[in-house]
C-alpha positions as CSV (number, residue, x, y, z in Angstrom):
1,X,6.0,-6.7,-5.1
2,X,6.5,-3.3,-4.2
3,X,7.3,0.0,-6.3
4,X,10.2,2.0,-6.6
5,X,10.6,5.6,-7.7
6,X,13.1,7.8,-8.1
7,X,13.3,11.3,-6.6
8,X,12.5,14.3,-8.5
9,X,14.8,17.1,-8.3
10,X,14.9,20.8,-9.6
11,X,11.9,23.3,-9.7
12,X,9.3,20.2,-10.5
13,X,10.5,18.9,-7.2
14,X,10.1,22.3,-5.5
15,X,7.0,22.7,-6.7
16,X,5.5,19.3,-6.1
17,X,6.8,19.3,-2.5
18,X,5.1,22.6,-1.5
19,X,1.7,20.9,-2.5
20,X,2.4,17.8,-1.2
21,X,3.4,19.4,2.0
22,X,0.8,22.2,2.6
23,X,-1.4,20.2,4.9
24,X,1.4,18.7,6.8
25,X,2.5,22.4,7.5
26,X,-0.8,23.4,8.4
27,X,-1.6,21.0,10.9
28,X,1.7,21.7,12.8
29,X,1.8,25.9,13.2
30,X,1.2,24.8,17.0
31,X,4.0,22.3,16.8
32,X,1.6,19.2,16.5
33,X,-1.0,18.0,13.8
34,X,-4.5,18.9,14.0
35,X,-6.5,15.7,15.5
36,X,-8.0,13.3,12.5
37,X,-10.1,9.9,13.3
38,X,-8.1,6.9,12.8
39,X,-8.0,4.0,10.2
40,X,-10.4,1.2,11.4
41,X,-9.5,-2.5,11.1
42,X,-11.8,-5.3,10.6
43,X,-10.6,-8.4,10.4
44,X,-7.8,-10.7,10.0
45,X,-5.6,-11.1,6.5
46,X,-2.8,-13.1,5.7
47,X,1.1,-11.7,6.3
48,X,2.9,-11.0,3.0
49,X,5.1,-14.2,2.6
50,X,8.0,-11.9,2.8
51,X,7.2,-10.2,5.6
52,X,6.6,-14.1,7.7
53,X,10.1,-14.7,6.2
54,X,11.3,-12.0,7.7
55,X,10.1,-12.8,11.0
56,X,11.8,-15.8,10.6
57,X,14.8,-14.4,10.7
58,X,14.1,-11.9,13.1
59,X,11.4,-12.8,15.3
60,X,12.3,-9.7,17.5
61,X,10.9,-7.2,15.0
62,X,7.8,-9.1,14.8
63,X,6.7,-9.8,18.3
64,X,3.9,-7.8,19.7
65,X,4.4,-6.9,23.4
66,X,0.6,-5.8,24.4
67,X,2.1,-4.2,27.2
68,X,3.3,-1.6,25.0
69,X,0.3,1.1,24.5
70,X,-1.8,1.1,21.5
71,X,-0.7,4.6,20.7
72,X,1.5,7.3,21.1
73,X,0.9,10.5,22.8
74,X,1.4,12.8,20.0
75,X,4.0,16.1,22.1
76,X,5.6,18.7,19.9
77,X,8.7,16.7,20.9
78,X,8.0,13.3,20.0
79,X,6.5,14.7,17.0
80,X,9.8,16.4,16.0
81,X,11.7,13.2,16.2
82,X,9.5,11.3,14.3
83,X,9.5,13.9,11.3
84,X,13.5,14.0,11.5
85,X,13.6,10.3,11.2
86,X,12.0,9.7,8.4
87,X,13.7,12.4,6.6
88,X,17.1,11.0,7.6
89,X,16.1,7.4,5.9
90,X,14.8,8.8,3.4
91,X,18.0,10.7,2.6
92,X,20.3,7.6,4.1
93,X,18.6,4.9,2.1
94,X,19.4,4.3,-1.8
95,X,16.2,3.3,-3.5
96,X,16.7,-0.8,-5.3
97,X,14.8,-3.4,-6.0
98,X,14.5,-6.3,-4.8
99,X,15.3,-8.3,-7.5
100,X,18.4,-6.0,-8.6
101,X,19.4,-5.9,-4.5
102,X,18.7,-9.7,-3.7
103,X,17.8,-11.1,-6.8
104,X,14.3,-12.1,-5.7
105,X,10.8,-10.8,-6.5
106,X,10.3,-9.6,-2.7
107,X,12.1,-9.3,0.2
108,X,11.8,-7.2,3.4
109,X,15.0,-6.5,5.4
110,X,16.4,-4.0,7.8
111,X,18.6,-2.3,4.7
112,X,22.0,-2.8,6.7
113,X,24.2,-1.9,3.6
114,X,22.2,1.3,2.9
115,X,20.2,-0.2,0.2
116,X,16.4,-1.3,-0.2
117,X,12.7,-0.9,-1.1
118,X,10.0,0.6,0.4
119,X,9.2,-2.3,3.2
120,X,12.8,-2.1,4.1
121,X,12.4,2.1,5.0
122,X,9.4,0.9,6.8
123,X,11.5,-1.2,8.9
124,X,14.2,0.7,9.2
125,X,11.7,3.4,10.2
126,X,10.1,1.4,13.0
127,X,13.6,0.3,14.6
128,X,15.2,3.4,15.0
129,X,12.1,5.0,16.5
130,X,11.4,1.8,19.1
131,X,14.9,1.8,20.0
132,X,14.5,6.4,20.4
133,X,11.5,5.2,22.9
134,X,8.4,4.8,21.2
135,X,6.3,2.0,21.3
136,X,6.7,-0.6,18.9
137,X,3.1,-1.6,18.9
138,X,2.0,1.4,17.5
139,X,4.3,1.3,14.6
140,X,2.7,-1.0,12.2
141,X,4.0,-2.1,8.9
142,X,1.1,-1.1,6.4
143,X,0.3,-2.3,2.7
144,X,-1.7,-0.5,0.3
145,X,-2.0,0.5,-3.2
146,X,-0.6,3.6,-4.6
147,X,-1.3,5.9,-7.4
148,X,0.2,3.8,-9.8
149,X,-1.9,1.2,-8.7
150,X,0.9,-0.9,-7.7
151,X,2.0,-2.2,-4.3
152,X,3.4,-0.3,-1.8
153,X,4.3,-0.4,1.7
154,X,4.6,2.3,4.0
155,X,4.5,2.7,8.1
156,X,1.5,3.6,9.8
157,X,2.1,5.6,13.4
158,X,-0.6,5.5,15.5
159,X,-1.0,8.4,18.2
160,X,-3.6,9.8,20.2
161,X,-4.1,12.9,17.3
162,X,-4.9,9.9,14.4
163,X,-3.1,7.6,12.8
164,X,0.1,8.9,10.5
165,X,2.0,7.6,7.5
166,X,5.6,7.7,6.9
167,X,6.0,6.9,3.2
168,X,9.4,6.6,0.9
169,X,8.2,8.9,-1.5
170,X,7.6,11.5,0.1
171,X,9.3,13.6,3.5
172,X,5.8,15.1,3.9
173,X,3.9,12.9,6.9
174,X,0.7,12.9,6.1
175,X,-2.9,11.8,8.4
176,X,-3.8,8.3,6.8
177,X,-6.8,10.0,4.4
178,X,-5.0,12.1,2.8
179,X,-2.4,10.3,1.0
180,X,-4.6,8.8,-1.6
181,X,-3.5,5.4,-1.3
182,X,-5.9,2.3,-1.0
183,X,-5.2,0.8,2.3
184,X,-5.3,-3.0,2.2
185,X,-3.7,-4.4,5.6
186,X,-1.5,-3.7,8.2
187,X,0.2,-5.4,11.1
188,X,-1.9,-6.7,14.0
189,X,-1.7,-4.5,17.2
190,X,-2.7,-8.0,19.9
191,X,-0.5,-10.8,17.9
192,X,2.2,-11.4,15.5
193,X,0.0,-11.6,12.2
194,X,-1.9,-8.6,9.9
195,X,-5.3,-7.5,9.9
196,X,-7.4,-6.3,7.0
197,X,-8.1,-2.6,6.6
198,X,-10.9,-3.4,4.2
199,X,-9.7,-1.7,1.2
200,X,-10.5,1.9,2.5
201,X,-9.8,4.5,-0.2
202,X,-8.8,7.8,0.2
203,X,-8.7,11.3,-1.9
204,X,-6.1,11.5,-4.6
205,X,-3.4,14.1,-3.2
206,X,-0.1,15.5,-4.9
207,X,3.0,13.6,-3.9
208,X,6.5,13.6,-4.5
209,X,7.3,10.1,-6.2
210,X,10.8,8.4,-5.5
């Protein structure tokens, strides 16, 4: 379902990077990103299929404790970690698909053996920074459509500064509206199920494709 890219090395990469991560450095010269408003949901969708599978399997990932807070409170700290850990999985992860990794058309998984798509970053993502301390409620799974027009899933942060994307294709974390993706749905913050984002569309920005 998803899309796969490699990553782009050399002085293209270089190049591509520094655009794709100017406004990410901007917002953070005082150690945190500059306040943007948030992605509104309105509504319920239906789960991807693979993603109720998953839950199947692992119920614990899915479960929404709303206990938890709605959003983080964005420190130069917590900000810090976040950034590190999605460039470690990023670098820790080999890029597949799932029909070459598991020889079906879609799959999500925690990628165990160091393999996956973009879902499985996302989930990879979300466990390592729940089980660091943050919130797992405002770490939502997030599907929307990319430049290519294709499928793609990436994890949307929440915090009290906006709402924040960790993506596979880029190290770069970027405020919701300015990735340039179509945002179709994402996971429900009160229950275990997905709520629409409505199809908001954003400005097209540079990124660094994997």
């Amino acid at each position: 379902m998803f899309s796969l890219h490699r990553t782009l090395i050399g002085s293209a990469f270089a190049a591509l990077l520094a655009i794709a991560g100017a406004p990410a450095e901007a917002q953070t010269s005082s150690g945190i990103p500059v306040a943007s408003a948030p992605a509104d949901a309105n509504g319920g969708a239906r789960a991807p299929y693979a993603w109720t599978d998953f839950c199947k399997r692992m119920p614990s990932e899915c479960r929404v404790d709303t206990r938890e807070p709605e959003r983080i409170e964005l420190t130069p700290k917590v900000w810090k970690m976040i950034v590190a850990m999605n460039n470690r999985i990023n670098r820790e992860i080999e890029p597949v698909t799932d029909e070459d990794h598991w020889g079906v058309v879609d799959r999500w998984d925690i990628p165990t053996d160091g393999k996956g798509d973009c879902e499985d970053y996302v989930l990879l993502k979300r466990k390592r920074l729940a089980e660091a301390g943050l919130p797992r409620r405002a770490m939502l799974a997030t599907v929307v459509i990319d430049e290519e027009n294709a499928g793609h899933a990436v994890l949307m942060i929440r915090t009290d500064r906006g709402d924040f994307i960790l993506d596979n294709k880029r190290n770069a974390i970027l405020p919701w509206s300015q990735t340039g993706y179509v945002y179709v749905k994402r996971e429900s913050q009160y229950q275990t199920g997905w709520t629409s984002l409505g199809g908001a569309q954003t400005p097209t920005v540079a990124s660094v494709q994997r």
